[in-house]
N, C-alpha and C positions, 0 to 999 in steps of 0.2 A: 399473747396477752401483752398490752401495751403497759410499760410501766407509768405509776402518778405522776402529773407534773408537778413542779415545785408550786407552792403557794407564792404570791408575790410579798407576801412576809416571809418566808424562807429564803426566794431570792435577795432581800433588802438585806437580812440578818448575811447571808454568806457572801453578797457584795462589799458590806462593813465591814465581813473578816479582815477579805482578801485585802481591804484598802487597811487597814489595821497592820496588817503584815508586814505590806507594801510600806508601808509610814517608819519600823523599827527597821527594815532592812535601808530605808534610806538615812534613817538617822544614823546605822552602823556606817553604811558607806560612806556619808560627810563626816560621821567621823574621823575614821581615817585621812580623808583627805585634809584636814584641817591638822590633824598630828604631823604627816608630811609636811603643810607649806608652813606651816606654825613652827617647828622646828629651823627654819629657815630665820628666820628672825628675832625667835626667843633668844639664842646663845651669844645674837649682838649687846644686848643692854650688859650681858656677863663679862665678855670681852674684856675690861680692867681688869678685874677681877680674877679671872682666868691668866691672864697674862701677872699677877705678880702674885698667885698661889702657887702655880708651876713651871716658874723661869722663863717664859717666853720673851722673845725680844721684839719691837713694835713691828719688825717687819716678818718674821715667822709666824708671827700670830694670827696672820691674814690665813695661814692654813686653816687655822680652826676654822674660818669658812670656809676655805678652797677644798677644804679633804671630802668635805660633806657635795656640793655642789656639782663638782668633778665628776664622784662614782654616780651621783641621782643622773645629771645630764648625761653622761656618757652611757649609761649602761639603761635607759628610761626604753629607750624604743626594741631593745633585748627583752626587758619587762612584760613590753605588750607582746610582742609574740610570744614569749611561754605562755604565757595566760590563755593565748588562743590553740597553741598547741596541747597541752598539759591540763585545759581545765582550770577556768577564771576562777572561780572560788579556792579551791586547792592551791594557785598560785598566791593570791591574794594572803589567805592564812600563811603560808610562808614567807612571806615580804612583812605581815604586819609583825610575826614573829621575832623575826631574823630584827627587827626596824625596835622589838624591844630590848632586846636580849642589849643590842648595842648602844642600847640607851643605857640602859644598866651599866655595861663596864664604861660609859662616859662617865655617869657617876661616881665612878669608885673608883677615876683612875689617879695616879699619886704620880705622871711624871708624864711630860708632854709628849714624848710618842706613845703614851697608852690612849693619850685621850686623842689624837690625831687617828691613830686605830680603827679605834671606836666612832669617832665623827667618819671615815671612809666607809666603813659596816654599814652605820645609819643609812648613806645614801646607798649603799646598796641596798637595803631594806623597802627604801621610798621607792627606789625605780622598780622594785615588783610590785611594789602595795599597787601605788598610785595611778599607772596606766590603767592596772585589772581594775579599780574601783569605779572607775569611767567606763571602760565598757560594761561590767557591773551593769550599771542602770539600765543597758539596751535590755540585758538578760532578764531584768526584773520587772521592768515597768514596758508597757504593752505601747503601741508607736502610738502617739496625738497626745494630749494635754497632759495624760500622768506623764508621761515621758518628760513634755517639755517644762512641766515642774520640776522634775525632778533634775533633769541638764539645769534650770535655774538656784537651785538649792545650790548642787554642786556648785558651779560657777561662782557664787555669792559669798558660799565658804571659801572660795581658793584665792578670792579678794580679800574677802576681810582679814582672812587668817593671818596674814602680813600683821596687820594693826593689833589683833588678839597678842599675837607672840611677842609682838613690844611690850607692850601692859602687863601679860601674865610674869615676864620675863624680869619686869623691873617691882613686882609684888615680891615674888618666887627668892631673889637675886638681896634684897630690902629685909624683908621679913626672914626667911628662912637662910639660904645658901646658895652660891654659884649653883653648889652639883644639882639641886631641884631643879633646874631649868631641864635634866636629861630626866631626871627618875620618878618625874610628871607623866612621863610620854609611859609609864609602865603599867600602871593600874587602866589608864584609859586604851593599854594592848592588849591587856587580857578581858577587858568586860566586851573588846568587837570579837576576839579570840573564842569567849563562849558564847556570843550572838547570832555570830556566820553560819554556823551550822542549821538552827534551827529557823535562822532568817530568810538566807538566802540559796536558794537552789544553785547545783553546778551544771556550768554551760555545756553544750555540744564539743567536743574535742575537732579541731581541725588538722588534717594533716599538713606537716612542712617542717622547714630547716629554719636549727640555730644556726644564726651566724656569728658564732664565736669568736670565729680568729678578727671580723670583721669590730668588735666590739669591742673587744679585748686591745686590739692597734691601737682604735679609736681612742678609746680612754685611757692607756700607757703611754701615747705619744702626747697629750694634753697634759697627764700627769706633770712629763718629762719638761714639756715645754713652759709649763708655770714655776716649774722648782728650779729652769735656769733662771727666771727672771726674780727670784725670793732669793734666788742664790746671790745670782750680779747683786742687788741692792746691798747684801752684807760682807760680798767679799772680790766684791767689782767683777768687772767686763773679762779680764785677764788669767780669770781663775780656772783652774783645769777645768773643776768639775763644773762650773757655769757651762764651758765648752761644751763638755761632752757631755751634758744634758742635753742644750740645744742640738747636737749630731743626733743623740738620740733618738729626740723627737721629729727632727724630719723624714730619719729612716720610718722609722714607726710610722710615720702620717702617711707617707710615700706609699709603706707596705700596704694601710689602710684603705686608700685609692684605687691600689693594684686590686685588693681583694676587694670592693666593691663591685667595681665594673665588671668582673667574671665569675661574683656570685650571683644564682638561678633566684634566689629569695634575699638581699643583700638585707643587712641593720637598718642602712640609708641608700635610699635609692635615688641616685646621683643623677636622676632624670629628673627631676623635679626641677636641680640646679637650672636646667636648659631653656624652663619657662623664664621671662625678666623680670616680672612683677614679682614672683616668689622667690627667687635667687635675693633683688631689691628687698624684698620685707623681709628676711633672712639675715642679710646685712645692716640691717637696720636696728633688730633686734640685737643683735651682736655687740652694735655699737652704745644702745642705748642702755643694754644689762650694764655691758662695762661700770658707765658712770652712776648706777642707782646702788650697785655693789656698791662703787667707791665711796659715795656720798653716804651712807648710812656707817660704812665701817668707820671713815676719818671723822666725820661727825660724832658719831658715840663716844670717840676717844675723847676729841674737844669738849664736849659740856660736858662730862665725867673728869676728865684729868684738870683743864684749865677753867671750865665755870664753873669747877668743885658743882655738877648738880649728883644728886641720888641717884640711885637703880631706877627708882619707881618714878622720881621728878624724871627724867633721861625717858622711860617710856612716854610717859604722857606727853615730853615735848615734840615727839614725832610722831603723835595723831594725825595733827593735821595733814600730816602727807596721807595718810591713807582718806583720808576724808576730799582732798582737792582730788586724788586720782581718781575718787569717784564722781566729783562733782565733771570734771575731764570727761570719763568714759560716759557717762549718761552725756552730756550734752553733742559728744561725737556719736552716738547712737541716734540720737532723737534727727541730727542733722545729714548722717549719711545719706541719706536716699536722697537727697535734695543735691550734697554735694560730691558725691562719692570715696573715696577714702585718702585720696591724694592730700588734699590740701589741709586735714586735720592731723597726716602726717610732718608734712612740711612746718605746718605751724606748730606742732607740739613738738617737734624736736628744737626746734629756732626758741621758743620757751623755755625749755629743759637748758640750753645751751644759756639760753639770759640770768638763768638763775644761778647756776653752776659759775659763770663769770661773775656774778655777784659775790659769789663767796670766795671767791681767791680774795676779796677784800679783807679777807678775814684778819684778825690780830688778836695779841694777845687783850687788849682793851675793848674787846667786842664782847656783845651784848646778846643774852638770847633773841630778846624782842626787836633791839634795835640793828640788830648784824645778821639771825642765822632766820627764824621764823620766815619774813618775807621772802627771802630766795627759796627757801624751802616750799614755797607757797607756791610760788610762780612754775620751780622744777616739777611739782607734782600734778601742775594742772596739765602741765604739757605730755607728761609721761601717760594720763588717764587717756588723753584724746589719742593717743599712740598705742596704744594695751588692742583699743576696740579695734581701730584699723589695722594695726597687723594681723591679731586674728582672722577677721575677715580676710582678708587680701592674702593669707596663707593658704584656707582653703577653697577660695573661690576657683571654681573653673576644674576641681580636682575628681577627677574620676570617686565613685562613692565607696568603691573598694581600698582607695588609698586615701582617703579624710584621714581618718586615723595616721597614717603616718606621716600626713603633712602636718597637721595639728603639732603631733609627736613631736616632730623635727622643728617647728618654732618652738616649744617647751626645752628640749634640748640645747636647740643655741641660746638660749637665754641663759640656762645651768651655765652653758661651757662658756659663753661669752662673760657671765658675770666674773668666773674664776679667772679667765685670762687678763681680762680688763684691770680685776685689781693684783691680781700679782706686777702688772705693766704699775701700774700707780703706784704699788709697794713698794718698786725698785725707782722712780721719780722721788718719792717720798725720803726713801732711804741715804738717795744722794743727797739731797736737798738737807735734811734733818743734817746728814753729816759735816755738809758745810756751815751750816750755822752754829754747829759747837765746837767748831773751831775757832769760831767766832767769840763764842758765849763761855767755854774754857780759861781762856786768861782773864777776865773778868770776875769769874766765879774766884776763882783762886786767888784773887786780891782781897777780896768782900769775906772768903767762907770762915766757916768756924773748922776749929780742928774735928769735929765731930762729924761738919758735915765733908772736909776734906778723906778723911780717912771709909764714908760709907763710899766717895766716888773711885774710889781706888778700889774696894771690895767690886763693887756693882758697875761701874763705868756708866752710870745714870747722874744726869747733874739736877741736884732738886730744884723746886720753885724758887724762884720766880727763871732762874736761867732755863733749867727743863721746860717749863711752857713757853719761852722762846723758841726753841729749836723743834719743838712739835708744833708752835703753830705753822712755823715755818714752811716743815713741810710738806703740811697739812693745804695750805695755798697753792702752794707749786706743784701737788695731785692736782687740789679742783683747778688748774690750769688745764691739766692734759686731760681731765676728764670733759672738763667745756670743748676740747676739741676732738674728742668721740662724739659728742652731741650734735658739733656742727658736720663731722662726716655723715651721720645719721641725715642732718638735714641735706647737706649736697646729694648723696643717692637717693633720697625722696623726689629729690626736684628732678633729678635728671636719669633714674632708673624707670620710677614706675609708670606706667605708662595706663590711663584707664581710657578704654576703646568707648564710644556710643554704649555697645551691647552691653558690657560690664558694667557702665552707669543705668542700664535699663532692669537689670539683674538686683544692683543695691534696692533699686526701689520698686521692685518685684515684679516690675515690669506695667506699673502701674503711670509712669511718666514715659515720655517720649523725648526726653533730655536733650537739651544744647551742647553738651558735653563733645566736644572733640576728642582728637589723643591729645594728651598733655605732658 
């Protein structure tokens, strides 16, 4: 006996569920990812604020990003293999978990290695969440349009979310308190915490190895080798412990190396290096994290300390960058297949680097609109046209079993390259600042009041107007060395990547027959 078939109102109603379902489970999964990349940006508008509730000094402070961005890039591609060993939903609830609990003790922390702590937790948190919620979608959403909606939701949150964390950051920072910037990220943990379960199905378990020792090198030796360089800036070149951080970290990185190449399942599989155009877009992103770190961190100080703006004025004034990166990356999409990805890298970095030189102009008599806006404008248009072509050119040509971990690995070095880049700037910075209040010291001390003599003695901070001399200071001579990460970004553009006929026939899907030589 054959059973009834459905009625095509029955099928209509249970196709509506399932896309009903499909619709909360991906609102679950952008959410998270939005709590991930949104935390990346939110705790900059905080930054003052943060820095003189719990004694930080301008160049330590860079931790409160670096602690966070470190464990997420370092430990991101660890991430995704538990997820695929362990059961992507299962890992995911323990990443967003893990991602709130340490939001919470940011909150509530009363002394700068608690909240450093707790910023290294977070990104631990991120790198389990964030990989599983990307493969997530394959698990959820069935291959063709749902799918590629859904990869575009994702992708659109992981843009904007940049821009959200500004804004929410300088509302949260304005109206309420620094600590809401962290105890935001709690209630929106627990509403995806009781979601998951009844949203999203657990995937197949795959068998394979952690590569722990490989992850663990990885991210101790980055550790090791950003906190010589936070060190150098506060207590120079010559200092033990600078030293024997940097030993450290080359042992560690060396150890890293060794264990790569002779792990069966490595973190980072060090073949990928071998192809050029991916090694090139690798170093490029390297170079370019560098200076977008720098530019936002030195930046928030300036319009908050020296153009006295607000929490909330300081968000809004760095809209525009997330709005040129977009207007960048749609016009390097729309133009790819035409040109292929070389020359929108070349030109967005050679941008990136004009704007950046712009702002070494910077002074203490500078202007939002007239001094910071326009370079900001120009940096971000180049950085958009650079976002779309590196990704591309990351997993072009990659076997479809390793997308993921090519992808992975440009996400990565952007984590690790931002941290490195401004600890390098924080110790440029540090010297720089230091020689301008040598400067600006016996002048203060002609001019000050006994009141303000006596806080410089407590605190060893020299107030306005001398202090925003010596930050703008060496707020100029960062965006110096940061414009020359942009222009190495641009020389390995020109003379790295190399796109063949057939890789220009591939961008445009093979639908032109391109002029395109190697270049």
């Amino acid at each position: 006996m054959t059973s009834p078939q459905p009625t095509p109102t029955a099928q209509t109603a249970a196709r509506d569920k399932k896309l009903g379902g499909n619709g909360i489970a991906l609102l679950v999964i952008a959410s998270c990812q939005l709590m991930v990349v949104l935390d990346i940006t939110i705790v900059n508008i905080a930054l003052p604020h943060i820095q003189s509730a719990l004694n930080f000094s301008t160049t330590s402070l860079s931790w409160v990003v670096s602690a966070y961005t470190l464990t997420f890039g370092g430990l991101l591609l660890l991430g995704g293999r538990a997820g695929d060993i362990l059961g992507r939903r299962r890992v995911f609830l323990a990443g967003v978990m893990l991602f709130a609990l340490a939001s919470l003790l940011g909150g509530l922390s009363q002394s700068s290695g608690q909240l450093l702590a707790a910023r290294a937790l977070q990104g631990v948190g991120g790198a389990i969440a964030s990989p599983t919620a990307l493969a997530l979608i394959t698990t959820t959403f069935t291959e063709g349009p749902a799918r590629n909606r859904a990869f575009g939701v994702f992708a659109a949150v992981s843009a904007g979310g940049g821009a959200i964390g500004l804004l929410a950051g300088g509302v949260l920072v304005e109206w309420l308190d620094w600590r809401w910037v962290f105890f935001v990220n709690v209630p929106i943990a627990l509403l995806i915490v009781l979601a998951t379960p009844r949203h999203i199905k657990e995937s197949e378990r795959h068998p394979g190895h952690f590569d722990l020792a490989g992850a663990l090198t990885s991210t101790l030796g980055m550790v090791a080798l950003v906190y010589g360089f936070i060190r150098a800036a506060q207590d120079g070149w010559r200092d033990r412990l600078t030293l024997a951080s940097f030993a450290v970290a080359v042992v560690l990185l060396t150890f890293f190396i060794l264990i790569e190449r002779r792990s069966r399942q490595p973190i980072t599989p060090l073949h990928m290096f071998a192809d050029r155009n991916r090694a090139g877009t690798y170093g490029i992103m390297l170079s370019l994290a560098a200076a977008i770190f720098g530019m936002f961190f030195f930046l928030t100080l300036f319009v908050q300390n020296v153009l006295d703006f607000s929490p909330l004025r300081a968000g809004l004034a760095f809209l525009p960058v997330s709005a040129l990166i977009a207007v960048g990356a749609g016009t390097a999409s729309h133009l790819l297949p035409k040109f292929g990805p070389k020359p929108f890298m070349v030109t967005g970095a050679i941008l990136a680097a004009g704007g950046l030189s712009w702002l070494t102009l910077t002074d203490i008599d500078s202007t939002y609109l007239g001094s910071i806006l326009g370079p900001m404008l120009i940096f971000s248009l180049g950085m958009g046209m650079n976002f779309v072509s590196l990704t591309l050119m990351a997993v072009s040509g990659v076997p479809r079993h390793e997308s993921g971990a090519a992808s992975g690995m440009l996400n990565a070095t952007q984590q690790v390259g931002g941290s490195l880049g401004l600890s390098i700037l924080v110790t440029v910075f540090g010297t720089a600042s230091r020689n301008e209040a040598r400067d600006q010291i016996p002048l203060f001390l002609t001019q000050a009041t006994p009141a303000d003599r006596l806080s410089f003695r407590r605190t060893g901070l020299l107030p306005p107007p001398w202090g925003d001399e010596v930050l703008t200071a060496g707020v100029s001579v960062a965006f110096t060395v940061a414009a020359i990460f942009t222009v190495i970004a641009a020389v390995i553009a020109l003379l790295v990547i190399q796109v063949r006929p057939s890789d220009l026939e591939r961008f445009q899907g093979g639908g032109a027959r391109g002029q395109a030589g190697d270049s």
